[in-house]
Each structure stands twice: as C-alpha cells, then as structure tokens.
FIDOGU-376712 format. One record per atom (N, C-alpha, C): x, y, z. Coordinates in steps of 0.02 Angstrom, whole numbers, padded with zeros to 5 digits, always signed. Last residue first. Layout:
// residues N
XYZ...
// end
This chain:
// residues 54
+04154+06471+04142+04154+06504+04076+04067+06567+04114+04179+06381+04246+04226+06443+04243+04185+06504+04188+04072+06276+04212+04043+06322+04271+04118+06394+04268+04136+06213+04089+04092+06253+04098+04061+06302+04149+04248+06165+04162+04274+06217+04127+04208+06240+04099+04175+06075+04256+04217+06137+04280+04221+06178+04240+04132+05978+04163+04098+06015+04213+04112+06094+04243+04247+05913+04121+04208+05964+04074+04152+06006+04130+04313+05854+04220+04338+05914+04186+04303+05960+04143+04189+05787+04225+04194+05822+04283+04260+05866+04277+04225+05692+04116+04171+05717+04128+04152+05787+04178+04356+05637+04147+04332+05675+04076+04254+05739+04096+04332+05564+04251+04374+05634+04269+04368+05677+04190+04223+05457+04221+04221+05492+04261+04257+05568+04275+04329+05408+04119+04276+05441+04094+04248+05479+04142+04438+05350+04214+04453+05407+04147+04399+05436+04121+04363+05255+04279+04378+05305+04297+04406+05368+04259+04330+05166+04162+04285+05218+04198+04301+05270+04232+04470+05125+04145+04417+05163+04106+04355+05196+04131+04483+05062+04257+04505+05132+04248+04499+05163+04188+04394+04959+04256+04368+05006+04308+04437+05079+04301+04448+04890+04148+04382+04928+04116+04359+04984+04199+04557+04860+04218+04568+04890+04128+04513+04929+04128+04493+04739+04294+04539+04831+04319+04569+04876+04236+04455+04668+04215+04414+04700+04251+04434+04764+04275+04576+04618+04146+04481+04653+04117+04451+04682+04149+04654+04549+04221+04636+04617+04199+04614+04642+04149+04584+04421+04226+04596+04455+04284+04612+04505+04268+04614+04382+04080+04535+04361+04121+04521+04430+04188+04716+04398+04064+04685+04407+04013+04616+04440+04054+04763+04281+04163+04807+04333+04155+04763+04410+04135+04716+04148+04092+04712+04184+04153+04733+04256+04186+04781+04170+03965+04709+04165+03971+04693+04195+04035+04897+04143+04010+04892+04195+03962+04817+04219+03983+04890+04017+04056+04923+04086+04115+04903+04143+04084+04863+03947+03966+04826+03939+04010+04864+04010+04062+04966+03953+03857+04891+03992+03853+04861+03989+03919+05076+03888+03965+05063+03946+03942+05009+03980+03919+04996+03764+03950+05001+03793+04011+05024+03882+04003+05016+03731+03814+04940+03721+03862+04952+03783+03911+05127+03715+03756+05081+03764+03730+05045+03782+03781+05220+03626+03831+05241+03709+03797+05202+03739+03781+05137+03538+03907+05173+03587+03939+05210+03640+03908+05070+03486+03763+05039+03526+03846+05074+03558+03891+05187+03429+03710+05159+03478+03696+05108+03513+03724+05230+03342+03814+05280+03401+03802+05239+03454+03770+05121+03251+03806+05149+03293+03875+05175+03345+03840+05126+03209+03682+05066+03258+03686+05109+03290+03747+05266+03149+03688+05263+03202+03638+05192+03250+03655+05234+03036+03771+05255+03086+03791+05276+03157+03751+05114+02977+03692+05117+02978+03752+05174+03065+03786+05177+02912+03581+05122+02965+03573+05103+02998+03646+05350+02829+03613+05268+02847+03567+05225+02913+03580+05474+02827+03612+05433+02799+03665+05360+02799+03646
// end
C-alpha cells in the first residue's frame, strides 16, 4: 500500500511506547528524589541521636 502505513505501524510500536516510557520516567523523578530526601533526612537525625546517647 506504500509508505503511509508502514510509518503508522512504526509510531504505534515504537512512538507510543517511548512515549509512556518517557512519561512514566518524567512522573517518578520527582517521588524518587522526595524519598531520597527523605532517606537523607532520617540518615541525618539517626546520626543526631546516636551522638546526643554517646
């Protein structure tokens, strides 16, 4: 049929997948890096403690 429906197919196997990937990617970055903080926060305030015991 030509060039036409070979790009479709290949937008709908590649495109849209990176595109969920991407999106996906995008949206936890942010909660990735706020429980990284929070892991540094309780790092920190474990060390707190085990100095004020000592």
């Amino acid at each position: 049929m030509g060039v036409t429906p070979e790009w479709t197919m290949l937008l709908a196997n590649v495109g849209f997948p990176s595109a969920v990937a991407v999106y996906l990617l995008l949206r936890f970055e942010k909660k990735i890096a706020d429980q990284t903080s929070a892991i540094e926060e309780l790092t920190q305030e474990l060390s707190n403690q085990q100095e004020e015991e000592e």
